[in-house]
N, C-alpha and C positions, 0 to 999 in steps of 0.2 A: 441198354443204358443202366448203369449201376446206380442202385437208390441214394439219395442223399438224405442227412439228417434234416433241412430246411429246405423251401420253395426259397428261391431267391428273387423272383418274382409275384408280382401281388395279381391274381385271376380279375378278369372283369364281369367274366359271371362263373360260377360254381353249381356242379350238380351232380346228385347221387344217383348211381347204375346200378347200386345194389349188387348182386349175385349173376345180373345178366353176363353173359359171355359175350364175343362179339360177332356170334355169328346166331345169335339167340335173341335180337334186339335192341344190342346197346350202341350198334354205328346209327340206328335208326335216331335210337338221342341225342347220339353227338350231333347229329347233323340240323335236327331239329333249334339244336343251340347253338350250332358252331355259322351255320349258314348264313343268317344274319347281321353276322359282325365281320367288322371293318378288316382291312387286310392288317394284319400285326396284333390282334384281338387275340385274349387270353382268356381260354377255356381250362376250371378245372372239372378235373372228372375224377371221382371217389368210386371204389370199387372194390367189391371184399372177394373175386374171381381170379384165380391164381393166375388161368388162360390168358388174362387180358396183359400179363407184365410182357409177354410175347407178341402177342396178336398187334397189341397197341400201337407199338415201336412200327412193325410192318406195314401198318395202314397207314401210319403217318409218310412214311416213305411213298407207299402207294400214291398217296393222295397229293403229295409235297406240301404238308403242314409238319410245321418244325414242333417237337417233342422236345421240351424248354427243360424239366427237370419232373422227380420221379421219388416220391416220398412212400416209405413203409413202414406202420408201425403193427406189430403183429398183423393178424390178416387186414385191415384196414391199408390199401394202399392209394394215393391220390398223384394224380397225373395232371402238368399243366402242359397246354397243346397251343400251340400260336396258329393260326390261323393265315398260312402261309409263311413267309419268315418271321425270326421274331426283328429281323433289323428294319421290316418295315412298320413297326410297332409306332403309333404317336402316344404324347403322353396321355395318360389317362387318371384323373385324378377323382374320376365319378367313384361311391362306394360298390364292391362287391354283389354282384345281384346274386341270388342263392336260387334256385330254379328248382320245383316239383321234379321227378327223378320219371315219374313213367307220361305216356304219349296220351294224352287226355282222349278220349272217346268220343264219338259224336252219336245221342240216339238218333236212330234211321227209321225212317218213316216211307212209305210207297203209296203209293195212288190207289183210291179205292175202285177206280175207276175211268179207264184210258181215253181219251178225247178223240173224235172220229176223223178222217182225215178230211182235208178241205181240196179242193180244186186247185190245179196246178196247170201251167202250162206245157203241152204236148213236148215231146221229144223227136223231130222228125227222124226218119232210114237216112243215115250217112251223118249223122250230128258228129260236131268236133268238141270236143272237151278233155279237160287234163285230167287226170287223173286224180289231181289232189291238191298237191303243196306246189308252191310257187317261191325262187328265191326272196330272201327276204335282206332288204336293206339292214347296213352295215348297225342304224341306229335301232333297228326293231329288235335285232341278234343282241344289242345291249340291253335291252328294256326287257327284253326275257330272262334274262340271268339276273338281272336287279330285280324284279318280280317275284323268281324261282327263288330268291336268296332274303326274301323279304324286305329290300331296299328301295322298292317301289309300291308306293298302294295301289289297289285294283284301282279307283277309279282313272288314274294318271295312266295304267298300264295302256285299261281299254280306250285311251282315249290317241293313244300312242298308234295304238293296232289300228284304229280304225284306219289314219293315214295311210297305215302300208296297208290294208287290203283295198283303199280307194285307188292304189297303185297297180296295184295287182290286178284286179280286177280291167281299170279301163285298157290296163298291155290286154287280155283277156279277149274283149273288146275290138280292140285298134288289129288285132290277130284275124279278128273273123270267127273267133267261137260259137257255136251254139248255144252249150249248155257253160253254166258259169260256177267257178267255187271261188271262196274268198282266199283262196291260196294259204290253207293251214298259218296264218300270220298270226296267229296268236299260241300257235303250239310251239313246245320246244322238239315234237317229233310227234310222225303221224300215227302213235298208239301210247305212251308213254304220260302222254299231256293230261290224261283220263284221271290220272292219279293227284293232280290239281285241282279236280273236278269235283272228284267223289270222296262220300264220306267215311273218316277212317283208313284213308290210301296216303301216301308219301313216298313222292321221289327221292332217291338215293342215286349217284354216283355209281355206272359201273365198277368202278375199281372199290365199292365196298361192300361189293358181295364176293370177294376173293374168299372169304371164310365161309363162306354159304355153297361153291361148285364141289362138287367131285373130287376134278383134279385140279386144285391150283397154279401146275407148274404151265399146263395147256393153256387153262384160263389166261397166265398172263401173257403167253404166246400171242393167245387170240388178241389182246385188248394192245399190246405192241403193234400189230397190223394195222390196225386202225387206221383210218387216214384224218381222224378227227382227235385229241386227246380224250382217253378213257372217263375223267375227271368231269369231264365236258356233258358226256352222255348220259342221260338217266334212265331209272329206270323205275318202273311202279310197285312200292311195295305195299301191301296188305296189313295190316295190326289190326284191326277190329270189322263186325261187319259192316259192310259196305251197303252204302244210300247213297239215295240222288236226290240231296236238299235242294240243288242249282243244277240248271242245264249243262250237259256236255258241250252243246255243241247249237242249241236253238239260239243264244245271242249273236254265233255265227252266222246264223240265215238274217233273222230281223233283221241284223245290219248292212246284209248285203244284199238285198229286197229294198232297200232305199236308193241302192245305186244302180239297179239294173231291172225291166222289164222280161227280161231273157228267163228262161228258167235253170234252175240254181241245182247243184248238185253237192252234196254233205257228204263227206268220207266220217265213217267212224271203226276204230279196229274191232275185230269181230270176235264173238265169245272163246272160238277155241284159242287164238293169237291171245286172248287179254286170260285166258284161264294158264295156259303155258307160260307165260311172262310176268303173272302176280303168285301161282304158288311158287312159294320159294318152303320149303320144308320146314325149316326150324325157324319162319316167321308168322307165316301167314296161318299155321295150324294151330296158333294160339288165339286163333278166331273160328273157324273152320278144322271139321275133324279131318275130310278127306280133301284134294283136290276138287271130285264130284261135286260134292255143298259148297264149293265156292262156286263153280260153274253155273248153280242154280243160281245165285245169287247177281253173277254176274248176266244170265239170262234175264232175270229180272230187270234190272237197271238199264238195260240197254232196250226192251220192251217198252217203258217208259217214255225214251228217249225219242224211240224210233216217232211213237204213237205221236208224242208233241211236235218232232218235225214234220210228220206227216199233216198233221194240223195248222201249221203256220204255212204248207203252200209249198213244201220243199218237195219239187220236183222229181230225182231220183238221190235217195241213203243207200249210199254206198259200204258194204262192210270188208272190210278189207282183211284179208286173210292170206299173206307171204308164205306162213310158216308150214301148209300143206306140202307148198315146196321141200322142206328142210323133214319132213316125215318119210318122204321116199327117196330122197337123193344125199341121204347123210351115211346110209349103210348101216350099224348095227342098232340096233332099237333105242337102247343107253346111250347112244352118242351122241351127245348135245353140243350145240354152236351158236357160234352169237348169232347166228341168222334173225336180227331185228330183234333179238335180246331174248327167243328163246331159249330159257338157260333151265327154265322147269322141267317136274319130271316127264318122262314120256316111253310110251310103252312101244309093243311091236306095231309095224306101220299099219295093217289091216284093222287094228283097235283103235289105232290112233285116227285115223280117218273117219271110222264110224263114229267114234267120239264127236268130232269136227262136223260130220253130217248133220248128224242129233242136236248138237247147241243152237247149230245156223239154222236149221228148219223149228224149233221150240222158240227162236227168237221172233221169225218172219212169220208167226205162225198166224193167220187170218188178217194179216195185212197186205192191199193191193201189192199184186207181183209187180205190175211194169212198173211199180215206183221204189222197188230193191233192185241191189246190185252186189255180185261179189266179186270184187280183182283181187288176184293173185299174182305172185312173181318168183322171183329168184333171189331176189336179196340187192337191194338200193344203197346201200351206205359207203360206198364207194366207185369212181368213174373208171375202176380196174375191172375189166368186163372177168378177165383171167382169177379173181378173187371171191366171183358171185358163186351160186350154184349151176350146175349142167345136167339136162335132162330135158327130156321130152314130154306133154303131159298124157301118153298112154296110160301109165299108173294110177291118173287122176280124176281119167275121163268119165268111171261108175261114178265116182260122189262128187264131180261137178253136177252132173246130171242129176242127180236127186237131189239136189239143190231147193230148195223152196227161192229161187228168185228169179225175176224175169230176165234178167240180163246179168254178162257176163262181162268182165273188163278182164283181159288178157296177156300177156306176157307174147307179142310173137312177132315183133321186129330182131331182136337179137337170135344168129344162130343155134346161142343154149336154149331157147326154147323149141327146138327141135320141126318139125314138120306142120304147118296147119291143116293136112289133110288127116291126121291122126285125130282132130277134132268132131269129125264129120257126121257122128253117131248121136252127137250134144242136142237132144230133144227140138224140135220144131219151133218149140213154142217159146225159146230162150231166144233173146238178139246178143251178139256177139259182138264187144266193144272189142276191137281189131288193134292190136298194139301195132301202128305203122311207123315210126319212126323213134331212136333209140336214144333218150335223154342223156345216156352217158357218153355220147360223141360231140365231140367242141365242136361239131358244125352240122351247119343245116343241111337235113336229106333235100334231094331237087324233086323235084314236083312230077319228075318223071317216071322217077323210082319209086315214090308214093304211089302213085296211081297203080303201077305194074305189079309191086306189094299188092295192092288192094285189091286189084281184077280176080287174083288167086285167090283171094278169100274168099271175092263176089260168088266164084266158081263154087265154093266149097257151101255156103253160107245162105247165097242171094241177098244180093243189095238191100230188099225188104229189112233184113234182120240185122243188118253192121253197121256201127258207131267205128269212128275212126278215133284212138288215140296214141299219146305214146306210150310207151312201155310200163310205164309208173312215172310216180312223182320228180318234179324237178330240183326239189329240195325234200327228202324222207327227214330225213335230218336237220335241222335248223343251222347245226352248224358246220355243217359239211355239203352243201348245193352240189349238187354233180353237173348243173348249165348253173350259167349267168341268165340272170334277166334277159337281155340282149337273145343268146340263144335261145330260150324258151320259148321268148316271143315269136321268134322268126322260126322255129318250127310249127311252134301252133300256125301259124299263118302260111305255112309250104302244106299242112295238113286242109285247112280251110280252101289254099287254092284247088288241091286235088278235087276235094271232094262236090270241088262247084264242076270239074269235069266231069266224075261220078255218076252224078245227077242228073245231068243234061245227058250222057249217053246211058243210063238206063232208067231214066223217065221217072224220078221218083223224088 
């Protein structure tokens, strides 16, 4: 866009970025400012960074907010940006708000001292439970992006959530499950949400870290695949250090400890997944010198976390860890993929896994094992089985096993995950949540094929040690579900019938 002498429209808020560039923390401002206002809403942005008369234009296109006009007067250059088009602009006759320029900080404070875990009810051999997320109605999917965009206060959000998890739950329920989650309903994805959470973290829009990858031109390959819009999806960024003033995930249980006797199961993403997915280099290290010191830190907070659910009664904390996956089946060490928004740096696979070993065992570290859990997978953010990862987990089988957790959640209905008898090695003392049926297929496995799936396992495992679920979540994604309700249900419930076969023929 060619600069003009005047703005020919009047901003409805205004704010200064200083010298930042846009790959350096100033899409993090925009968005801080731009989020919240109305569709046709006028943001100006002041900037004395030559980068950004380029960058700007690009993102705008990226993102589809219209770039309205483009004023320069020696290096002082100021930008006004609509907020989708500007034809769907109402009038606006409020004065100008002028907006602080940098991302305010929060001080961070930690527990001097972790609360001891309470009693929980058993997990029996053959338990049925989802994995995670649960699709989420058409009205929750809105009340998260009015939320996410600041158009919702928290108390109306969670009041919103509770209904869809009271949903989610009794499908759960009416299925025949064992063990019960409140179906990720209040997350926008199952690792991402964290950054809503915690303090000094902010979600950004995949498509505004296009100045922040490698390779851009790949990057926007990848985020064209998609089956969800890139705009859509976020992701957690880092600006200062990170606290845990509020629970991740404990308001999750309390509330779903009011609807259910059953025992409750909590997915949280796990330090290597949230260390890969928060360093982003030219953001997060203007908090942290290395990736390492963030890990610590992210160690931390999840330590907390765990200690408190472990205290209110939550039956098995789940840490969920995809991206071991994307360590060994990506190919060259530097080769980064959106695999669940690993986009951080990442080294050769043997460092990179010991890496992954060390966070997960420093987090679990002297907390009851049968009440940890880690799943892994291939990659959920799409029902294209052809678009996940492929592999086998022989590569993986050293550092699942030195695992610090009692149980394992699994990847091994789908072909890509290769053989369950390459498992075979996986320590005594682990039980093996059995992935029996593959959430990305629009229909229900039969009861018969469940079972004949599961005998193979039995063989490998013994009944004693296997949890029946499916592959992973039925919605990772909030806005891309790979089942409908409908399906989810009625697999958990072809899962439930097997497992009462199970049972009865080997006595357990």
């Amino acid at each position: 866009m060619t600069p003009t002498e005047t703005h020919t429209h009047q901003p409805d808020i205004s704010f200064d970025g200083g010298d930042l560039d846009c790959g350096n923390g100033l899409l993090l401002l925009i968005r801080k400012h731009i989020d919240p206002m109305d569709r046709g809403g006028l943001l100006e942005i002041r900037s004395t960074e030559i980068s950004v008369d380029e960058d700007l234009p690009a993102w705008c296109r990226m993102t589809k907010n219209e770039l309205v006009s483009f004023v320069k007067v020696g290096k002082q250059r100021s930008f006004i940006v609509s907020k989708g088009k500007l034809a769907e602009r109402k009038q606006n006759t409020a004065p100008v708000k002028t907006m602080s320029g940098g991302v305010q900080l929060v001080e961070v404070k930690f527990m001097d001292k972790l609360p001891d875990a309470a009693p929980a009810p058993s997990i029996r051999p053959l338990s049925i439970m989802g994995i995670g997320s649960w699709p989420r109605p058409r009205w929750m999917l809105q009340a998260v992006h009015e939320h996410m965009e600041g158009r919702l206060d928290e108390k109306q959000f969670q009041a919103t959530a509770d209904d869809a998890v009271r949903l989610a739950v009794a499908a759960q329920i009416r299925a025949g499950a064992d063990v019960i989650t409140d179906g990720e309903q209040r997350r926008d994805s199952y690792a991402s949400f964290v950054a809503s959470r915690l303090d000094n973290c902010q979600l950004i829009p995949l498509t505004d870290l296009l100045p922040l990858v490698d390779d851009p031109e790949e990057f926007e390959r990848e985020l064209r695949a998609l089956d969800v819009p890139a705009g859509d999806v976020r992701h957690p960024a880092v600006f200062g250090p990170l606290g845990r003033s509020r629970s991740i995930a404990v308001h999750e249980v309390e509330f779903t400890k009011t609807l259910t006797q059953q025992p409750i199961k909590v997915a949280l993403p796990g330090p290597y997944l949230l260390t890969r997915t928060m360093w982003m280099e030219c953001i997060s290290d203007r908090a942290y010198g290395s990736r390492e010191e963030l890990a610590e830190a992210i160690v931390r907070v999840l330590r907390e976390e765990i200690a408190c659910l472990l205290a209110t009664g939550t039956a098995l904390v789940q840490l969920d860890e995809p991206v071991l996956s994307e360590v060994v089946f990506t190919g060259a060490a530097t080769q980064r993929s959106f695999m669940c928004g690993a986009l951080g740096e990442k080294k050769e696979a043997s460092i990179e896994l010991a890496f992954a070993r060390d966070l997960v065992n420093a987090v679990t570290k002297g907390f009851p094992m049968d009440r940890l859990a880690l799943h892994m997978c291939r990659g959920n953010w799409t029902a294209d089985e052809g678009a996940a990862l492929t592999g086998d987990y022989m590569p993986l089988v050293s550092t699942l096993a030195q695992m610090q957790v009692g149980t394992l959640l699994l990847e091994l209905c789908t072909p890509r995950a290769g053989e369950i008898e390459v498992l075979s090695s996986l320590p005594d003392h682990m039980r093996i949540g059995v992935g029996a049926c593959n959430q990305k297929h629009a229909h229900v496995e039969s009861v018969e094929s469940i079972v004949a799936h599961a005998e193979r396992a039995i063989r490998v495992f013994g009944a004693e040690r296997m949890l029946l679920t499916p592959d992973c979540g039925f919605a990772t994604f909030a806005d891309n579900p790979v089942s409908s309700e409908q399906i989810a249900e009625g697999k958990l419930a072809a899962l439930a019938q097997a497992t009462s076969i199970l049972r009865e023929r080997h006595h357990v």
